[in-house]
C-alpha positions in Angstrom: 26.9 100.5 22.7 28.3 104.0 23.6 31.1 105.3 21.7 32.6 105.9 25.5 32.6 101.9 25.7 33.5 100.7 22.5 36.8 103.1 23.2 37.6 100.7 25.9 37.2 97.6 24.7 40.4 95.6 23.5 41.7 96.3 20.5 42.3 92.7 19.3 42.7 93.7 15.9 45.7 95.4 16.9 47.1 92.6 18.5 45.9 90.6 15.3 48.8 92.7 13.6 51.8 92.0 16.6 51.4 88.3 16.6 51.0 87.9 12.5 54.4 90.4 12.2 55.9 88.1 14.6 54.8 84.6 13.2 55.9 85.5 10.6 59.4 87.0 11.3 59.8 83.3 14.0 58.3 80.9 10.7 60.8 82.7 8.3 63.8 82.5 10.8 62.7 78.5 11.2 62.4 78.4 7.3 66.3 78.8 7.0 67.0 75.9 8.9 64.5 73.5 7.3 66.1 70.7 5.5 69.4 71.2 7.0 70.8 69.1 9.5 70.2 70.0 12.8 70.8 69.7 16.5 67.4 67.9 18.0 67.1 66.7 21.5 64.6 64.7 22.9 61.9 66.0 25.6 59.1 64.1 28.3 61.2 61.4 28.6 62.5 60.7 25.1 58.7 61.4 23.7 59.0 65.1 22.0 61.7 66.1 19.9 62.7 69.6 20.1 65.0 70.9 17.6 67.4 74.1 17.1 64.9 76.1 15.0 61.9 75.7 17.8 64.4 77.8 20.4 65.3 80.0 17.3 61.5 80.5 17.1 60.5 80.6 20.1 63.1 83.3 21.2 62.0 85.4 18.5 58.2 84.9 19.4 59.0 85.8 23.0 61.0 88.7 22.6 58.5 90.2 20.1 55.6 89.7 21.7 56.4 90.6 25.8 58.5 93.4 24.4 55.5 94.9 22.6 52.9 93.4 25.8 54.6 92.7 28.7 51.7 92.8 30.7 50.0 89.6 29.3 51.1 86.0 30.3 53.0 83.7 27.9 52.5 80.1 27.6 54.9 78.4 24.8 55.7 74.7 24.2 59.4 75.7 24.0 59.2 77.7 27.5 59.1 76.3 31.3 55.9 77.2 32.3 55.5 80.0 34.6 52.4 79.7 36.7 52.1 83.7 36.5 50.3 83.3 33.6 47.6 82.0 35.4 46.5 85.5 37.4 46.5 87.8 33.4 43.5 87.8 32.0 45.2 87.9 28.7 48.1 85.7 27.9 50.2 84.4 24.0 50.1 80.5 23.7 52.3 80.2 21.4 53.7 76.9 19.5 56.7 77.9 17.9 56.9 74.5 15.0 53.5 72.9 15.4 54.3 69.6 13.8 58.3 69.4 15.0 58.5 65.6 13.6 57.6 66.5 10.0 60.1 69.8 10.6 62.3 67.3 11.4 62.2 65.3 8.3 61.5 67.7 5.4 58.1 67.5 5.3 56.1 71.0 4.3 53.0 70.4 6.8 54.5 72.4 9.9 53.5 75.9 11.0 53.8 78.5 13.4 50.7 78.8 15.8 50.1 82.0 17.8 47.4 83.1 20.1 45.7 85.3 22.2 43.9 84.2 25.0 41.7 86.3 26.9 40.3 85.4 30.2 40.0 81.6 28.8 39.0 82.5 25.0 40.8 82.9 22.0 40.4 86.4 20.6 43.5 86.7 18.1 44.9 83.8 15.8 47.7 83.8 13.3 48.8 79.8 11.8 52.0 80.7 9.5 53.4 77.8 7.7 56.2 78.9 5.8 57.2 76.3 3.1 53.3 76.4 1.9 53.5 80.1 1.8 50.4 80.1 3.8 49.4 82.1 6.4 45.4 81.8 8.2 44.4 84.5 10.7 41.1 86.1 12.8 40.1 87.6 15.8 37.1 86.9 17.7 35.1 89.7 15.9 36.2 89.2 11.9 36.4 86.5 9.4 38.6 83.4 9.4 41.6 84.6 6.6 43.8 82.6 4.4 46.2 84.6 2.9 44.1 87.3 2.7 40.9 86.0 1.9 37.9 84.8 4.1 37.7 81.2 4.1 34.2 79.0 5.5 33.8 75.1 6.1 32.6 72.5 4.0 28.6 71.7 4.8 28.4 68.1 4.5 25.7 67.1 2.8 23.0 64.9 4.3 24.6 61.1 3.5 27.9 62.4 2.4 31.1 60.6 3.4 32.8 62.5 5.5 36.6 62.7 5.0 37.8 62.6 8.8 41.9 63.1 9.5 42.5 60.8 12.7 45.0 57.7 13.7 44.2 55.0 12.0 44.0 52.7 15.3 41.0 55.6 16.4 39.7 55.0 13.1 38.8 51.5 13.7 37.3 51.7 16.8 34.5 54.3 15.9 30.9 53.5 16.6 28.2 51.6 13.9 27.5 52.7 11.7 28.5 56.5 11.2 32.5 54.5 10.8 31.2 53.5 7.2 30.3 57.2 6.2 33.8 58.3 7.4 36.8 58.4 5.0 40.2 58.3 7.1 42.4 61.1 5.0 45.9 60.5 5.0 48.1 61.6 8.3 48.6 65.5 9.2 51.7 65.8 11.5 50.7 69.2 12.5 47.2 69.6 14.2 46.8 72.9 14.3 47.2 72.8 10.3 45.0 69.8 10.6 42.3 72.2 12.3 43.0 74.8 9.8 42.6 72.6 6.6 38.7 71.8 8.5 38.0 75.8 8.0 39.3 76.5 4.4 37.1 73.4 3.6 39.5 71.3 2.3 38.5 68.0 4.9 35.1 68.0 6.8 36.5 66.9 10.3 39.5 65.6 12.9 39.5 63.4 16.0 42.0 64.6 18.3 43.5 61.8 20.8 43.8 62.5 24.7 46.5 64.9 25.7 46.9 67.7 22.9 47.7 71.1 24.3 46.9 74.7 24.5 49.3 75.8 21.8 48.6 73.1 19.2 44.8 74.1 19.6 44.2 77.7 20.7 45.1 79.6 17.6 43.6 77.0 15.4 40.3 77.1 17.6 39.8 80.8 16.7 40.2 80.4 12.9 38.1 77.2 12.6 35.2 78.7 14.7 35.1 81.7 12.5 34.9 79.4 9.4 32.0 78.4 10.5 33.2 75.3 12.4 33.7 74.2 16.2 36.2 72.3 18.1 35.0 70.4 21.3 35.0 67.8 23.7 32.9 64.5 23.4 30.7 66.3 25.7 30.0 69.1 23.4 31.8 71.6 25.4 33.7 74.2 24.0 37.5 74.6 25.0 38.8 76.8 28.2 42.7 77.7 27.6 45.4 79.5 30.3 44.0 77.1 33.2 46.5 75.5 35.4 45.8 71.9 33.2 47.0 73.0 30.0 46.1 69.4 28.9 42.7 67.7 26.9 40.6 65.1 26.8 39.8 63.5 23.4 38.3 66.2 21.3 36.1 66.1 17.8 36.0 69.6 15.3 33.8 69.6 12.3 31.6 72.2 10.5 27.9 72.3 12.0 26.8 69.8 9.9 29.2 67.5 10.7 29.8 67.4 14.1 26.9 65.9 15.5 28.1 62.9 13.6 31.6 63.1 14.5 30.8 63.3 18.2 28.9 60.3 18.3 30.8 58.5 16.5 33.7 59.2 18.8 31.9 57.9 21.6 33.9 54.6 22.4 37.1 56.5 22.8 35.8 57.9 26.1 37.5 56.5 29.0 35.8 54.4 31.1 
C-alpha cells in the first residue's frame, strides 16, 4: 500500500485514545455513586432499571465523545435513539453501566462499554470496569489489551469440559451430548464483561439469549475477536451493528476451538 493511502486511512488508534480517556473519566464519575443509595427508575415497561449514575455517565460519554467527533453517529442505551445515526458510516455505541442490576446492588461485575462502529464493524473498543480496576481495549488492527497487556483465549483442548456462562434454564435445554462436556459457570450480570472474561481466557464460552443489544456487544465483539475468539449467531454469521434493528437473535462466542461445539449445542434454542 502507498504511503499516499495509508495517510488516509482512519486513524482508529487515535480514536482508541478518545473513547478510553472518556470511559474512563464516565466509569470513575459512576464509581462515586456505587454503593450509595440512589434514584433508579424503571424503563420498557418496568423491565430495565436505569439509575442516576447511567445519565451521569452517559452525559459525560456524550459530551466527550461528539465534542471531540461530531461528525459520527451516537447510539447509547441511556439516549432516545436518533435514526441519523443510520446515514454515518462511523458512529459510538456506547453502554454507559453494562450490567445496571449488579450496579444497582453493590456488586463489582459492571463496566463501561464503548465503541466504534464503522460502516457495520467494530474498529475501536474500550470495556472499563472501575471497582475491578480493569480496563480491556483494541482496535481492529492491534492486540486485544487488559490493562496494558495483550491478552488471547483459552484453546480447549480436544474432550475438555468447557466452562460455558449462560442461564441456567438455557443450560438445560442444550443438545446430546455436547450438554455433558459443558460446565455452567456461575451468573455474569454484565455481558460485555462476560464476553471479555472469554478473551483474557478466564471461561471458554457464553450463550447469549434473544434480544441483547448493540452496546452490550459491540465493544466486547472487538476485544474478544482479537483474542483470538468470535462472537456469532447460531448461523455462524458474524455480527452487523448501526442497522435500524439494533436487536439479536440468540448468539454463541467461544475461542476457535470451541465454538463449533458451542454452536451446535445451541441449536434447540432456535425458534421455530
Amino acid at each position: 500500500m502507498s504511503e499516499t493511502a495509508l495517510s488516509i486511512l482512519p486513524a482508529w488508534d487515535e480514536d482508541l485514545e478518545l473513547i478510553l480517556t472518556a470511559a474512563v473519566a464516565a466509569g470513575d464519575t459512576a464509581l462515586g455513586y456505587f454503593r450509595k443509595t440512589l434514584d433508579v427508575r424503571w424503563k420498557n415497561e418496568g423491565r430495565s432499571p436505569v439509575s442516576e449514575a447511567d445519565l451521569a455517565a452517559n452525559d459525560i460519554l456524550k459530551g466527550r465523545l461528539l465534542g471531540a467527533r461530531p461528525d459520527y453517529g451516537w447510539l447509547s442505551e441511556e439516549t432516545d435513539d436518533d435514526e441519523s445515526r443510520l446515514v454515518r458510516e462511523t458512529v459510538f455505541v456506547v453502554d454507559p453501566i453494562d450490567g445496571t442490576r449488579a450496579f444497582i446492588a453493590g456488586k463489582d461485575l459492571w463496566c463501561v462499554s464503548v465503541a466504534i462502529v464503522h460502516r457495520g464493524q467494530p474498529v475501536a473498543g474500550v470495556l472499563y470496569a472501575p471497582s475491578l480496576n480493569e480496563i480491556f481495549q483494541a482496535t481492529r488492527d492491534g492486540e486485544a489489551r487488559k490493562n496494558g497487556k495483550a491478552i488471547a483465549v483459552r484453546e480447549a483442548e480436544s474432550g475438555a469440559v468447557l466452562k460455558v456462562a449462560a442461564a441456567e434454564d438455557v443450560m438445560g435445554r442444550l443438545a446430546l451430548p455436547y450438554r455433558n462436556t459443558m460446565m455452567r459457570v456461575s451468573h455474569v450480570p454484565s455481558l460485555a464483561y462476560r464476553l471479555a472474561m472469554i478473551a483474557d481466557g478466564r471461561i471458554d464460552g457464553t450463550i447469549v439469549k434473544r434480544n441483547s443489544h448493540d452496546w452490550d456487544l459491540a465493544a466486547a465483539d472487538l476485544i474478544l475477536s482479537r483474542a483470538g475468539g468470535a462472537l456469532c449467531g447460531l448461523d455462524g454469521e458474524p455480527l452487523s451493528y448501526n442497522r435500524p434493528t439494533v436487536t439479536h437473535g440468540v448468539l454463541g462466542a467461544a475461542s476457535g476451538t470451541a465454538l463449533p461445539a458451542l454452536l451446535a449445542a445451541s441449536r434447540p434454542l432456535e425458534p421455530h
